[in-house]
Backbone as ProteinMPNN parsed JSONL, in Angstrom:
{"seq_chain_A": "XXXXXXXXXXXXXXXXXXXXXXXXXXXXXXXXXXXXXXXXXXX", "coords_chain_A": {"N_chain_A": [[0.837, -1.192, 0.0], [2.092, 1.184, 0.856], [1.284, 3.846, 2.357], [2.024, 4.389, 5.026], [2.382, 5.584, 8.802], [4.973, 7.349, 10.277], [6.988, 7.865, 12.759], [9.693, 8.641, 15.143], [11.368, 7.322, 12.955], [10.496, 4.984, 12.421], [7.95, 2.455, 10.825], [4.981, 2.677, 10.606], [2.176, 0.667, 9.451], [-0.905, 0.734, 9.965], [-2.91, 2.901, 11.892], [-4.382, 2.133, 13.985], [-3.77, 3.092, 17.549], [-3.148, 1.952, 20.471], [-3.341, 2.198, 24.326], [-1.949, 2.483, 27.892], [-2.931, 4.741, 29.169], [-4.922, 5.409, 30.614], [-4.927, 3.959, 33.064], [-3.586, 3.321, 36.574], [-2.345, 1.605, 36.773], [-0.443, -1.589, 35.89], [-2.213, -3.616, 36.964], [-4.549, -2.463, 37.857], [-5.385, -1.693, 34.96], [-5.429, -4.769, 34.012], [-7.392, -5.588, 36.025], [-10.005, -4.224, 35.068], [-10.056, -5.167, 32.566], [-10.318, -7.388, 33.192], [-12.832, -7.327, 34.565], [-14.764, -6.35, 32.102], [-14.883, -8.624, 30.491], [-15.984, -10.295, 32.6], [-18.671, -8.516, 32.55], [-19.5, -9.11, 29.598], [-19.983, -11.472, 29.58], [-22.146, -11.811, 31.242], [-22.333, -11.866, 33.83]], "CA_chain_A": [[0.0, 0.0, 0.0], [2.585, 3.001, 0.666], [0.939, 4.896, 2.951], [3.019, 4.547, 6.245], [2.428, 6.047, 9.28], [6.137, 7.279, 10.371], [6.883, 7.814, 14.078], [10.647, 8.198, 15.13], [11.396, 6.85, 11.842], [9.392, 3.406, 12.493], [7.004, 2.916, 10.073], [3.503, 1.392, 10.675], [1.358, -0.182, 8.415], [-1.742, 0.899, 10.912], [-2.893, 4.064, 12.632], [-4.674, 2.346, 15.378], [-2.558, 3.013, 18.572], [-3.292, 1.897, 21.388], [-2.289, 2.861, 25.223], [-2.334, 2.466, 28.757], [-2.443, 5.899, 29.636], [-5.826, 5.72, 31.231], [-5.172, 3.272, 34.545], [-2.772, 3.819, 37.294], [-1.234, 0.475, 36.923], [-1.097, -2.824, 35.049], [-2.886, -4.097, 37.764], [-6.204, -1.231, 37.624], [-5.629, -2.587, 33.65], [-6.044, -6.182, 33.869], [-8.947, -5.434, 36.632], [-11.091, -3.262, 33.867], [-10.212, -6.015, 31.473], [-11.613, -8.937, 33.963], [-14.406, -6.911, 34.994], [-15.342, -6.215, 31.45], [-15.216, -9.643, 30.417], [-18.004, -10.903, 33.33], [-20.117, -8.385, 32.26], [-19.8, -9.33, 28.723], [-20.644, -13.071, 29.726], [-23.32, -11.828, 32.454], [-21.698, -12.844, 35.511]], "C_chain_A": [[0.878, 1.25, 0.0], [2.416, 3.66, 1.616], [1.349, 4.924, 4.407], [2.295, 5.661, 6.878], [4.083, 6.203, 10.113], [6.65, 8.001, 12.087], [8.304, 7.748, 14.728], [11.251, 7.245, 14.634], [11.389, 5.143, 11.834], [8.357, 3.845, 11.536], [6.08, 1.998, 10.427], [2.783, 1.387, 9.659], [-0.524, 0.289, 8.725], [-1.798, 2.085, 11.555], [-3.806, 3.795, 13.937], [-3.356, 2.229, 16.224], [-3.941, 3.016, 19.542], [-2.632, 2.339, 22.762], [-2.787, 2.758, 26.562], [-3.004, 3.296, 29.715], [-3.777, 6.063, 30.971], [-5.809, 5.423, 32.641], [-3.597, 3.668, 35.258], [-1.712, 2.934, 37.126], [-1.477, -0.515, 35.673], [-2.187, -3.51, 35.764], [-4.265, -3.606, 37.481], [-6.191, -1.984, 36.114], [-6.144, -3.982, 33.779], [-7.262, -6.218, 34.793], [-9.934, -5.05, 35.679], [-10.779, -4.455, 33.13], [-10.999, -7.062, 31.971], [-13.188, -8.843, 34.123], [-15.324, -6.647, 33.625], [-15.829, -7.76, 30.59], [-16.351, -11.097, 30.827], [-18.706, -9.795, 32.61], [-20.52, -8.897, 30.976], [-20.613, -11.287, 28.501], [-21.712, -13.027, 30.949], [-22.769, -12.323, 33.499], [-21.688, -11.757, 36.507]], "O_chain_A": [[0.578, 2.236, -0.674], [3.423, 4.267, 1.982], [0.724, 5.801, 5.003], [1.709, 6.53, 6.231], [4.472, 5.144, 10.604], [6.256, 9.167, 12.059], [8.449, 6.573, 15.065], [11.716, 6.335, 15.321], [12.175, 4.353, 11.312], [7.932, 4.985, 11.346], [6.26, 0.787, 10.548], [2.869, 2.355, 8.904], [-1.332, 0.177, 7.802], [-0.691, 2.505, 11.892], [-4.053, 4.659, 14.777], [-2.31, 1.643, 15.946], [-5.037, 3.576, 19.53], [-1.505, 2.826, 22.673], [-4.004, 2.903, 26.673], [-3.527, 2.911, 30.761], [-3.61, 6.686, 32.019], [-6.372, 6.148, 33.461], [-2.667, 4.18, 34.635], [-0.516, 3.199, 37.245], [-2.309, -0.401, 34.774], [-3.097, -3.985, 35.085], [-5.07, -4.329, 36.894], [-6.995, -2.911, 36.014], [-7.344, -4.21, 33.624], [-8.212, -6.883, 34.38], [-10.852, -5.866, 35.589], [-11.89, -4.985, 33.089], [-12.009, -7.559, 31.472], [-14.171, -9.569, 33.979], [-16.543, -6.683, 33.797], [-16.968, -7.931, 30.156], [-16.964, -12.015, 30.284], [-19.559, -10.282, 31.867], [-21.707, -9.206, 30.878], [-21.33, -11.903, 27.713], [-22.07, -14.048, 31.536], [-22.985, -13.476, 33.873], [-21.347, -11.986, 37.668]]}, "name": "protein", "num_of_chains": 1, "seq": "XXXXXXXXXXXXXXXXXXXXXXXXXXXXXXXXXXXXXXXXXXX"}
């Protein structure tokens, strides 16, 4: 395709980015991930 996204001259293929930035920890992260997972299976 060409169209690079270029980033301290890394190039991605992709412009999603992702990021932790939101939780305090990995820990608060993998909690929000568990907890979203029961609700998605009703639990």
């Amino acid at each position: 395709m060409g169209d690079f996204l270029i980033i301290a001259d890394k190039n991605f293929d992709s412009r999603l980015i992702l990021g932790t930035g939101k939780y305090r920890s990995m820990e608060d992260m993998n909690a929000a991930f568990e907890a979203a997972g029961r609700a998605e299976r009703g639990g």
